[in-house]
C-alpha positions, 0 to 999 in steps of 0.5 A, spaced: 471 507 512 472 514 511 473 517 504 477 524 503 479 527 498 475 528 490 476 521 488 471 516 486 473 511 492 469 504 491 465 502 497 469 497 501 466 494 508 472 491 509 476 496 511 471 499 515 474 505 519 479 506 514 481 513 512 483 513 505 485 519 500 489 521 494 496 521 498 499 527 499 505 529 503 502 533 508 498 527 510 504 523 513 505 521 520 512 517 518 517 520 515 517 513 512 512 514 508 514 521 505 521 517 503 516 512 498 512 517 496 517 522 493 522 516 490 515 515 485 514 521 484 521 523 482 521 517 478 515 519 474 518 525 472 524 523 470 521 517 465 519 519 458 512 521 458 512 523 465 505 520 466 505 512 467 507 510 474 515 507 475 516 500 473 518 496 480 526 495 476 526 502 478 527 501 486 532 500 488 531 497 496 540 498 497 538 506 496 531 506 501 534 502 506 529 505 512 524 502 509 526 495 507 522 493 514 515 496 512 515 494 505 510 490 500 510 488 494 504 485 490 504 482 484 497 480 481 495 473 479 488 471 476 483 473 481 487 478 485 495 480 488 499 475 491 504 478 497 512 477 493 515 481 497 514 484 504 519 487 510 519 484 518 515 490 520 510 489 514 509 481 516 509 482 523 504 487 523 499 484 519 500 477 521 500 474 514 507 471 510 509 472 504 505 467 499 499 470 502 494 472 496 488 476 496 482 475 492 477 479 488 472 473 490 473 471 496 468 471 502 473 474 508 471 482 506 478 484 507 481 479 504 476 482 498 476 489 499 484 490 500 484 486 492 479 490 489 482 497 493 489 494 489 485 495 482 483 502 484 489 504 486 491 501 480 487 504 475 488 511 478 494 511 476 496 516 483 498 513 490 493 513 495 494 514 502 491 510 508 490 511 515 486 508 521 485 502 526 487 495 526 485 489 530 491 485 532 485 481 537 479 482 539 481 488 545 488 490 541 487 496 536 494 499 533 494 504 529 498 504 522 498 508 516 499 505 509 502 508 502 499 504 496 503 506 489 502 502 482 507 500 478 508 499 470 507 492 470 512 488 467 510 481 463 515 477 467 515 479 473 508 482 473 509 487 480 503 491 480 504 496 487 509 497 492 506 500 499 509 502 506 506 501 512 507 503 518 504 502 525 503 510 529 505 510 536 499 509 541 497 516 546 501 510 551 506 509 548 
């Protein structure tokens, strides 16, 4: 794992070879991602305060439709986040269904390490970026890139993040 940026990025073994950084929209790849990132950053100022992250019920996914394949949706649960909603590209990328949960205790590092980064993100309150490999099989490496961005949990729904990720061409393709 490579951290950029001034923010104090727990250690995490799992995402090993990962580049993770405050968001900032000079660091995108996709367009995708600058869409995502400039919809939180709108609805921020736009709420009362101006400095709690947007509740989920502000997306508006009929208004976002390019991004409908990359999305997911994490909602938190006792020991960790559980996937409640993810786009075709999402789910084929990381080869994982909705229902899928990552747990704070969990004996798989990335399992543990993509919960405990959620809870960063979390309480920094601000997205945070990613880029860097991932193993499809032991010879297949994609490259992707990822957006995480925290919402104001509601009591009902208990949605925590929304993030993009999208997988980056190869120099083959």
């Amino acid at each position: 794992m490579v951290i950029n940026g001034d923010a104090p990025i727990p250690e995490l073994p799992g995402m090993t070879g990962r580049q993770l950084s405050k968001a900032r929209a000079d660091l995108f790849i996709s367009p995708l991602l600058s869409l995502l990132f400039s919809w939180w950053h709108e609805t921020v100022r736009q709420l009362p305060g101006a400095s709690a992250p947007p509740p989920f019920s502000a997306f508006d996914i009929t208004s976002h439709r390019p991004l409908a394949r990359h999305i997911f949706v994490a909602t938190e649960q006792e020991n960790g986040y559980v996937l409640r909603l993810a786009g075709e590209d999402y789910l084929q990328l990381f080869g994982i269904r909705k229902g899928h949960q990552w747990r704070r205790q969990h004996d798989d590092p990335l399992e543990r390490d993509f919960a405990l980064y959620v809870d960063f993100v979390r309480r920094e309150g601000i997205p945070y970026y990613g880029r860097g490999p991932l193993e499809l099989s032991p010879k297949n490496w994609v490259a992707f890139e990822t957006l995480f961005c925290p919402l104001t949990q509601d009591p009902t729904d208990k949605i925590a993040l929304i993030g993009l990720s999208v997988r980056l061409p190869s120099p083959n393709d």
